[in-house]
N, C-alpha and C positions, 0 to 999 in steps of 0.2 A: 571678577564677579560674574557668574553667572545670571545669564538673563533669558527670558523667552526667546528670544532672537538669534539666542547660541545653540540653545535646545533644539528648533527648528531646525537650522543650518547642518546639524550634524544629523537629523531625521532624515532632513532630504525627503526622496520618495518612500517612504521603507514601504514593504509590502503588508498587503491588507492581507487576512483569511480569506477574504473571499474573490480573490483573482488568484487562479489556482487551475490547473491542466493535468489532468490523470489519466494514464493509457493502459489498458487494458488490453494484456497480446495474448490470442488463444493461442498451445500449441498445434501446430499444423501435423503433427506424428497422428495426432488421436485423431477419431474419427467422429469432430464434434458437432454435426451440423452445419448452420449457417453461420460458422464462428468471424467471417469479414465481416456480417453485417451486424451482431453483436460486439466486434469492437469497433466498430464507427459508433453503435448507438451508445456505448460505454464510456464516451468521451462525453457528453450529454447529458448521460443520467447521474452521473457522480456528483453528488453534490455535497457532499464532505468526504474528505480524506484528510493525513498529516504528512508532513515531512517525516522523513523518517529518522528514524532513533537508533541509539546504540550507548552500550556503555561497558566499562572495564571493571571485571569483575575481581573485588579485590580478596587474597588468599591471606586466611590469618594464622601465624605461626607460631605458637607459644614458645617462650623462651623463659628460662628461672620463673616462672609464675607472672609472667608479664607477654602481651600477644604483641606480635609487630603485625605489619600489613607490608605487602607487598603486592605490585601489579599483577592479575589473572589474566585470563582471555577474554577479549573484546566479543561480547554478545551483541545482534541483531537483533531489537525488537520487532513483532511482526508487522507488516502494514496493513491496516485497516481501512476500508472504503464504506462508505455509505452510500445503495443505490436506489433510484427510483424504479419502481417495478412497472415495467409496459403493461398493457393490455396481454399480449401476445407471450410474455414471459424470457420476450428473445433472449435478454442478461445472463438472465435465471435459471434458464432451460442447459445453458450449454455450461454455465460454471457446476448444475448439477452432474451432465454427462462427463463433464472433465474432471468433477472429483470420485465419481464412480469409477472411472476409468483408473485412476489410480490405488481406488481401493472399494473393490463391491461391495453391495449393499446386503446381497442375499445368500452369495457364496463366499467363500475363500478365496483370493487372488485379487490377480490386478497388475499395472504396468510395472514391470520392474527398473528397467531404465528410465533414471534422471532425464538425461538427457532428451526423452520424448514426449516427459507431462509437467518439468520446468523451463521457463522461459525470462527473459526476460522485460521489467514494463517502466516505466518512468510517471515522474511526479514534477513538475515543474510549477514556480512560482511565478507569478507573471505581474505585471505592472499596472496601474492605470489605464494603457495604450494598449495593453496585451503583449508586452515587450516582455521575452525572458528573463527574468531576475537571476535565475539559478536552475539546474536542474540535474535532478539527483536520478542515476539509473539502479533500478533493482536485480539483482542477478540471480538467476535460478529460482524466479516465486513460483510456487502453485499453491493454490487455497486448499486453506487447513481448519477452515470453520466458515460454513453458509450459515447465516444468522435464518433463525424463524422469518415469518412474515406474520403480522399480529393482525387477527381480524375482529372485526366487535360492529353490531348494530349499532351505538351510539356515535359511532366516528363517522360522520358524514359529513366533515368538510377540511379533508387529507387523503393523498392519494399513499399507495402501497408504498413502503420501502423496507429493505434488507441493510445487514450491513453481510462483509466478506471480511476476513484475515486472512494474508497470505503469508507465507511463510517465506523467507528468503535467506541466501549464505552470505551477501553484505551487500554493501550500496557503495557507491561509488560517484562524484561531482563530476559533472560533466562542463564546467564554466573555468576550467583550465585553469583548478589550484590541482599544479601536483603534488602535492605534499599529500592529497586525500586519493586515495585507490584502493 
């Protein structure tokens, strides 16, 4: 029979939403400003993010008037951050020169190698104690959507925040299941 007691025992610690560690890496290729002290403060101002997602896209193949399904390619969904916006815009300022940098604003062009405006950033879950639960690496993001910042006279008691999506080629566990890479 199942009892409160067993439900518990098997919960254990599970992790909450909100112990949670996001890192944000500039690439060092581009030429972004202050980007060290934008990711130290990026570890700070993140105050929702998710684990990230994926899923197997499935191909459907008609047969006599009848469709089977058979397994596609494994898609990455993007990761999403929700940031607090400083005074000073540190965050904000250099995720905008970094997505410029990829792709301009006013002309034509922009980085053509990968390799120098992807990077990769991690997301880990953490514990009551701040103990690592798990932590997933992101391979290859750069952001592929700066959210607005919404301003309005009657909002006087919240500070600025953005969200960010970045784009990534997969993720990968870093708490030594290898079965996941």
């Amino acid at each position: 029979m199942a009892t409160i007691s067993n439900f518990k025992s098997v919960l254990g610690g599970a992790g909450r939403p909100s112990q949670f560690r996001a890192e944000i890496v500039f690439p060092t290729a581009l030429n972004l400003g202050d980007h060290n002290q934008a990711s130290q403060f990026a570890v700070f101002m993140i105050y929702a993010t998710d684990l990230p997602g994926s899923h197997v896209e499935r191909m459907t193949i008609p047969y006599m008037g009848r469709n089977t399904h058979i397994a596609g390619n494994r898609v990455f969904t993007p990761w999403s951050v929700q940031i607090y916006n400083t005074a000073d815009f540190s965050i904000r300022k250099v995720l905008e020169i970094w997505s410029a940098a990829i792709s301009n604003h006013s002309q034509i062009g922009g980085e053509n190698d990968p390799s120098r405006y992807s990077v990769d950033m991690k997301v880990s879950q953490l514990d009551r104690n701040d103990v690592i639960l798990r932590t997933y690496t992101l391979v290859n993001c750069f952001p592929m959507n700066i959210d607005s910042i919404k301003l309005n006279f009657g909002d006087v008691s919240s500070i600025e925040t953005f969200g960010v999506e970045f784009s990534m080629d997969y993720w990968t566990v870093d708490s030594g299941d290898a079965q996941i890479k």
